[in-house]
C-alpha positions in Angstrom: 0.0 0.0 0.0 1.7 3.4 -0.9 1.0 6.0 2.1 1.4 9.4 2.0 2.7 11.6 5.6 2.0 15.2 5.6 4.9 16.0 7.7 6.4 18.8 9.8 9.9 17.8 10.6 10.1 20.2 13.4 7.1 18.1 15.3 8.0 15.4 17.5 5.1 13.7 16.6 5.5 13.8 12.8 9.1 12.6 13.2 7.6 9.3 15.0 5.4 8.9 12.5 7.4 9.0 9.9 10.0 6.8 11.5 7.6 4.2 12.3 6.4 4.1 8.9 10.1 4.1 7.7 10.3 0.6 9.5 7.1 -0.7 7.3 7.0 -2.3 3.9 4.8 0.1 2.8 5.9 2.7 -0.3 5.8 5.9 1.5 5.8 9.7 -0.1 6.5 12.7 2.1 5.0 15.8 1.9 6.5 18.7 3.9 3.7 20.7 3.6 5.5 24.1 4.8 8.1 23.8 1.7 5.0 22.7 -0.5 1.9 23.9 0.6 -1.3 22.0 0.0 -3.8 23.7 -2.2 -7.5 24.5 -1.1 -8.3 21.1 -3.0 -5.8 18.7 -1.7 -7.0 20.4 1.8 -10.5 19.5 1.4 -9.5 15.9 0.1 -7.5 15.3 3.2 -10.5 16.9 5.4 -12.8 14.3 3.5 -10.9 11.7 4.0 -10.4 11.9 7.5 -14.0 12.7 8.2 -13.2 16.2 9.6 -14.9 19.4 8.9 -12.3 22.1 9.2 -12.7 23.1 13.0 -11.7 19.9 13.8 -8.0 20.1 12.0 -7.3 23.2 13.8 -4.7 23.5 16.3 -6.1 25.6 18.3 -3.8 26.0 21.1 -1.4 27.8 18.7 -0.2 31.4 19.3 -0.8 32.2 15.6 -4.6 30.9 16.2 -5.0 32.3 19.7 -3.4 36.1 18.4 -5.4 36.3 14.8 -8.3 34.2 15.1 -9.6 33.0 18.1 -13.1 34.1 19.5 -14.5 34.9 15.6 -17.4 33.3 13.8 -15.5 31.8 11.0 -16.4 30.1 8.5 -15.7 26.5 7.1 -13.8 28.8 4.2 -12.1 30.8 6.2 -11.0 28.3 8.7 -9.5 26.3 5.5 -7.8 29.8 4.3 -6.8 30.0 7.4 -4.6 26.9 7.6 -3.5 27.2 3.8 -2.3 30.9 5.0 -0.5 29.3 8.5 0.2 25.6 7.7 1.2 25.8 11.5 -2.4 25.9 12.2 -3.2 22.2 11.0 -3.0 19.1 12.9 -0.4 16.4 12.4 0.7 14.5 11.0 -1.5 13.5 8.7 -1.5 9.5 6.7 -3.2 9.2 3.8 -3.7 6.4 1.9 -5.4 7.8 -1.1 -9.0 6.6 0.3 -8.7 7.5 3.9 -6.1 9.4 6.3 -5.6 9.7 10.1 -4.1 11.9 12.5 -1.7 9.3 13.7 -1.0 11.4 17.2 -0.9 9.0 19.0 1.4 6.7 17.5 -1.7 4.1 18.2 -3.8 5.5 16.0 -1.4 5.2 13.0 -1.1 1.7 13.7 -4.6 0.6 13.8 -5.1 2.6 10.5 -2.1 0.3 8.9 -4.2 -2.8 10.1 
């Protein structure tokens, strides 16, 4: 199965998933979506394909979210402008595997997705 991680190497997290997937036989493609950012459509497919409306992807506890948008009535739109705008803003990392993704934080989640 070929897997896709939307990575942040600076995150813990993202690192140990990416490791752990490293140490799978699966065909793995990286996406460092801060040196490539995602386009309003592959956001929406990931958002689709994790079941998550866009509040939900938010990292909310983020300065950048907590200075510029917290406390306003956004909409679905905006909140995906908003993390195009400040990748920060989105949860990770993200596995796809072209049909469904997960947030694999905790490392559990990643493995029962790979099951």
């Amino acid at each position: 199965m070929k897997l896709t991680i939307y990575h942040n190497p600076r995150c813990r997290k993202s690192r140990e998933a990416l490791q752990y997937l490293e140490a799978t036989p699966h065909e793995i493609s990286i996406v460092n979506y801060f040196d490539a950012p995602l386009s309003s459509g592959q956001l929406e497919e990931l958002m689709q394909q994790l079941d998550y409306a866009p509040e939900k992807l938010i990292r909310t506890a983020e300065a950048i979210w907590k200075s510029d948008f917290k406390g306003k009535d956004l909409s679905n739109k905006e909140l995906v402008n908003a993390m195009l705008e400040q990748p920060k803003l989105m949860e990770r990392p993200i596995i796809s595997n072209g049909k469904k993704a997960v947030i694999a934080r905790p490392i559990e989640k990643l493995i029962n997705f790979l099951k």
